[in-house]
N, C-alpha and C positions, 0 to 999 in steps of 0.2 A: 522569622520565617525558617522552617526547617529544612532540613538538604533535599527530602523529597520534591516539597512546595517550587523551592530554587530547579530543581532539574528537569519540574514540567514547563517551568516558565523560559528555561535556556531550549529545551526542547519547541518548542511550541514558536519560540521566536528566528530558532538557527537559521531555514530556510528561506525566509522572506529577508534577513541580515546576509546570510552569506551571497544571494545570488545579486542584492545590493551594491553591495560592496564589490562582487567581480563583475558585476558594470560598471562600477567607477573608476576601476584600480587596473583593470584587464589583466589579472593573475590571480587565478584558483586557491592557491596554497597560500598568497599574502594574504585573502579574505578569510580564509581556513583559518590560520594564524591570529589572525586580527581578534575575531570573534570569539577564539578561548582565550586570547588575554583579556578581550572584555570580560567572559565569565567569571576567569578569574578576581579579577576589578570587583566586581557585581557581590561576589561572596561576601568579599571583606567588607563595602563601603555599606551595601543593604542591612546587612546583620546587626553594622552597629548606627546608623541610620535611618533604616526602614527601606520597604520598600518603594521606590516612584515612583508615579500616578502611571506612569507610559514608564513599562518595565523595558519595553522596544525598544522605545525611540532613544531609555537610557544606553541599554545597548548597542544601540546603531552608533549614536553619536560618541561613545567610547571605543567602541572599534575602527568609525574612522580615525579618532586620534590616534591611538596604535597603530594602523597602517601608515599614517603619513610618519609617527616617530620611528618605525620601522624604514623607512624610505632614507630617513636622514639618516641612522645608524650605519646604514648598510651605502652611504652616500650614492645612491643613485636614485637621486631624487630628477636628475637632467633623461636617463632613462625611461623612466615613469612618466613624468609631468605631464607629457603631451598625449598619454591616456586616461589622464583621472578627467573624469567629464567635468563641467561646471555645475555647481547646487546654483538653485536660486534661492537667495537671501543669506543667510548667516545658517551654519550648521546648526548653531544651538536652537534656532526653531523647529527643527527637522522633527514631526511627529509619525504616528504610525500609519497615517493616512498612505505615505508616500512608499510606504513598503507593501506594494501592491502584489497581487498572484501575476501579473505580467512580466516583473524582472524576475521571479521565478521560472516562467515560461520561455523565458529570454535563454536562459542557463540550460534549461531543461533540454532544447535546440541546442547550444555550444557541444553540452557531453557527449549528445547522438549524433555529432559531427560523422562523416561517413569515413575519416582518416581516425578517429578513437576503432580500435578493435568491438569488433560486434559481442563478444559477449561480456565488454566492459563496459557500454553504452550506459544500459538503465541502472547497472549498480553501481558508478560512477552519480549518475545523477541522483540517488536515494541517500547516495551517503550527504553528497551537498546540497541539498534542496530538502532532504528529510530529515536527515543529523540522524539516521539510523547508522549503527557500530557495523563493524566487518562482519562480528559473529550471528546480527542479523538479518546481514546481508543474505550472507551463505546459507545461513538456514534457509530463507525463503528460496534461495533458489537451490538450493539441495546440492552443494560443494562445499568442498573445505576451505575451511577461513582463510587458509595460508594461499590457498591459489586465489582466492576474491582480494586477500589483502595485495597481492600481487600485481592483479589487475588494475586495482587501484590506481597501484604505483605509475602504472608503464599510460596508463590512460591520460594522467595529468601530466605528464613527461611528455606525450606526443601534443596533445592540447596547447603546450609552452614553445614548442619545438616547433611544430609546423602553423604556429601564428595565426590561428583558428579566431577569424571575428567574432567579438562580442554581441553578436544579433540575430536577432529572431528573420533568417533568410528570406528570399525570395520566395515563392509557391512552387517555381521550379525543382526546388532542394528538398523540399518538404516530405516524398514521398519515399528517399532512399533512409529519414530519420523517425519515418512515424512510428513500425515498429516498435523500435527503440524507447520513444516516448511515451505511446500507449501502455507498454510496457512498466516504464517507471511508474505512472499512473494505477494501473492495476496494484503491483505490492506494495502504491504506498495507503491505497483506503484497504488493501486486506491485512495491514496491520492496524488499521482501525477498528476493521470489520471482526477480527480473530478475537478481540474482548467482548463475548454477548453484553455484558455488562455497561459497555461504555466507559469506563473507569480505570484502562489503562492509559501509559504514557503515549500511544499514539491516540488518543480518542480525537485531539483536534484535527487528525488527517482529512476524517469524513468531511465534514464542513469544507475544508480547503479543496479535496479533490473535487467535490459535488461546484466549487466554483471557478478548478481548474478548467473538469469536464465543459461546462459551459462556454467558457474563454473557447478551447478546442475546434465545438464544435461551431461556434459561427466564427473562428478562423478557417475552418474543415469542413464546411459544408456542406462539400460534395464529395466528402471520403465516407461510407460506412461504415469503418471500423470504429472513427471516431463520434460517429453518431452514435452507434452500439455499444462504448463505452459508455456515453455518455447517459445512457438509456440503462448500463447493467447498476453502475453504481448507483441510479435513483430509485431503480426498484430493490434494491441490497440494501439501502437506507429508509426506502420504505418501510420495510420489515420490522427496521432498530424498534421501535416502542413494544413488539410480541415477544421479543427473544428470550426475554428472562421471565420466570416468574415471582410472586410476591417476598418471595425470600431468599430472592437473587439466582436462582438457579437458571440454567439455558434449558431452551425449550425449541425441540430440533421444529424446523417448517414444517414438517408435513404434523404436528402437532399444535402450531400458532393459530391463533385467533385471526381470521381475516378482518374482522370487525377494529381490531389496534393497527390495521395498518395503515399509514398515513396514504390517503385516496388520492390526491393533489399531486404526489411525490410519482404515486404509481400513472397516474396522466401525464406526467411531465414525461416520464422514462414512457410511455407507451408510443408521443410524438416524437419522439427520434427515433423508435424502434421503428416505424411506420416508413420513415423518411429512408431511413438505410435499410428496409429491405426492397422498398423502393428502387436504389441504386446495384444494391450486389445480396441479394439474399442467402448464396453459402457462404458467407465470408466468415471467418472463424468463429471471431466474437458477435457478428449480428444473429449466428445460430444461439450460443450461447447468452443472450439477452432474450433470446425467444423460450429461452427453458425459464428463465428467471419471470418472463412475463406469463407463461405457463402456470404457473406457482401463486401469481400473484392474481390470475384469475378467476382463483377459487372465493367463492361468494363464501362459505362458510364452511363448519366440520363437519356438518351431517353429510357433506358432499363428498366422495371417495377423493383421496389423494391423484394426484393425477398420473400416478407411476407409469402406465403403460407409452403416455405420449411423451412423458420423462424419458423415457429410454431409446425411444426412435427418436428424439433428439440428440441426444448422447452416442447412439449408432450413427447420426449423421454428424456428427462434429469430430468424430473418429477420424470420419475421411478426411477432413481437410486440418485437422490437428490432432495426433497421435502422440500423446504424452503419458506420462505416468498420472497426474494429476486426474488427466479426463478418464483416464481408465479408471482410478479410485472414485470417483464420482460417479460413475458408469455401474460399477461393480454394486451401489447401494439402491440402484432402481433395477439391477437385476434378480437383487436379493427379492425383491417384492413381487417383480413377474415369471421369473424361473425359480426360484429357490436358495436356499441360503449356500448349497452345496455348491450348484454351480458360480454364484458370487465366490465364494471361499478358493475354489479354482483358482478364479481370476486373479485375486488378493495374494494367493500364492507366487502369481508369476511379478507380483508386484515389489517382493519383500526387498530383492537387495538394492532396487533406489531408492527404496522409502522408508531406509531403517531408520532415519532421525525426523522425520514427517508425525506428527502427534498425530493426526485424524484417519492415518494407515492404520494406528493399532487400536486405535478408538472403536474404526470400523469392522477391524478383524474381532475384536473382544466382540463385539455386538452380533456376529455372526456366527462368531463360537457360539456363544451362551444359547442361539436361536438353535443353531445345530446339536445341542446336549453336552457337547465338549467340555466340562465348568473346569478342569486343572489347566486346560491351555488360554481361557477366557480369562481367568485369575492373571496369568502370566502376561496375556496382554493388558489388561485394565492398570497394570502395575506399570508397565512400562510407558502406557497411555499417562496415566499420573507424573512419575518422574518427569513426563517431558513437558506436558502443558502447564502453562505462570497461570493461567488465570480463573479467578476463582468461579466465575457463573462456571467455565466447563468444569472445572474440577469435581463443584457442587454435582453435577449432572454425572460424571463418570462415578464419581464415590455412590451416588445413588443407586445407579444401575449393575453398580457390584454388587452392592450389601442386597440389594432383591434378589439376585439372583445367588449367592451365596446363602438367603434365607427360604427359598423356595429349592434349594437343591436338594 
């Protein structure tokens, strides 16, 4: 098995292991620990062994051992003892059944504790429940590694410190950590979402979120944010079968086939979109599942894109979240009702938060080249490339340079 193979199966397994283990053990950093010694383990013993049947449940079961030999090393086993929970039966049965999206859930509530710092919450929980690196972390949330590696730090220090229980709270609690949650949620399928392809190292997030989202919402019932989450990601996974075309290239929505998009997926997200606007209809994200279900109720391509009502939803999501993000999304359904000029404005005021942002210069190249601009278009499609890993977009940016370097 080669190092890539090994690092989708440590990735793919980290999260539902590590928030395991910090219900067992009630210490972040000893499950943290535990789990690269098992990886470690894992290289050596697989390679020359093979892989086993339940690469997990190898994993689990070698990371608990490393925790308890870590407990004895460090003799405080009298310390510990009376938080490691009891298993039922003997560890070495322990399969991957038991490593379910609830002790994930379980952690996911610990990090959005309301004593964790608020803009350490979700990127506290992505790192341990997603096994996503500092560098990122930061990226998606557009800061520098050293201040998120930071946060990191002082997040699991207050978590150790101020004796934060191992559990998924009361309903009372619930509302000062959903943000927070929703949150971790969100960048962990749009690092799934970010590969049209499906074939990056996050691909299994989708899957996992579409079952966190679930979990959420008949815990959340009567939150609509969490229903509108749960409503944005099924219609964003709807989509997954149009994204690419036959020779792997991405293929923006307002260009997909309605006919590939999973109908079943887009029903599901329609009933929860129904239910939370039901309860709060400007709420952030129930606006913004209403753009997504926008999109996705386009019957076919003879049908005009729906940019006009695109953008009066994007005008009203303004009011109640004013971000760079919405503004760059905003900016590409303005391009289509006002003009590429005025988009271009806007993109302008967008440059110094969004210089390491791939889809800022993606966008700006696309509005160059529409506006006649081709040396500043070049400069961005260049800078767009250096920054984006994955090959469907790259395939799609390299295309729409070389046409428009061949029509110039």
């Amino acid at each position: 098995m080669n190092s890539a193979a090994l690092d989708r199966v440590f990735r793919d397994a980290s999260g539902r292991i590590v928030a395991a283990l910090a219900s067992r053990f009630r210490h972040i950093d000893l499950a943290e620990d535990s789990f690269a010694d098992a990886c470690e383990k894992a290289v050596e013993v697989w390679q020359r062994d093979g892989v086993p049947n339940d690469p997990a449940a190898w994993l689990y079961r070698t990371a608990f051992r490393c925790a308890i030999d870590a407990l004895r090393r460090h003799r405080t086993e009298a310390r510990y003892a009376s938080h490691v929970q009891p298993e039922n039966g003997n560890d070495d049965s322990i399969d991957d059944e038991i490593l379910i999206p609830d002790e994930r859930l379980r952690l996911v509530f610990i990090c959005c504790h309301p004593a964790v710092a608020i803009e350490a919450r979700a990127a506290l929980t992505l790192r341990l429940i997603c096994g996503l690196t500092a560098r990122e972390i930061a990226r998606a949330f557009i800061i520098p590694e050293a201040t998120l590696a930071q946060r990191l730090i002082r997040a699991k220090r207050k978590i150790a410190e101020a004796g934060i229980p191992f559990e998924v709270p009361g309903p009372d609690a619930w509302p000062e950590r959903l943000d927070a949650v929703l949150s971790t949620v969100e960048v962990a399928y749009s690092k799934a979402h970010e590969d049209a392809a499906g074939s990056g190292p996050y691909a299994g997030f989708a899957a996992e979120m579409l079952e966190l989202t679930r979990v959420l919402a008949e815990l959340l019932n009567n939150e609509p944010e969490a229903l509108a989450l749960s409503a944005i990601i099924r219609f964003a996974e709807a989509r997954r079968p149009a994204r690419v075309d036959s020779q792997g290239m991405m293929i923006p929505i307002s260009e997909q086939d309605p006919a590939r998009w999973n109908h079943a997926l887009i029903e599901e997200a329609s009933h929860y979109l129904k239910r939370a606007i039901e309860l709060h209809s400007d709420q952030p994200r129930v606006i913004q599942a209403c753009i997504h279900a926008t999109w996705c109720s386009r019957q076919d391509l003879t049908n005009p894109a729906p940019w006009h009502a695109i953008l009066t939803l994007y005008d009203a999501l303004l009011e109640v979240r004013d971000d760079a993000i919405v503004r760059l999304n905003r900016a590409v359904a303005l391009a289509e009702v006002s003009g590429v000029n005025e988009a271009l404005d806007e993109l302008n005021s967008l440059a110094t938060g969004l210089k390491e942002f791939p889809p800022f210069y993606a966008v700006r190249a696309d509005l160059l080249r529409r506006a006649g601009k081709i040396e500043e278009a070049i400069s961005a499609y260049d800078i767009a490339l250096a920054l984006v890993p994955t090959s469907a977009e790259r395939r799609w940016l390299e295309k729409k340079k070389t046409d428009m370097m061949l029509n110039k």
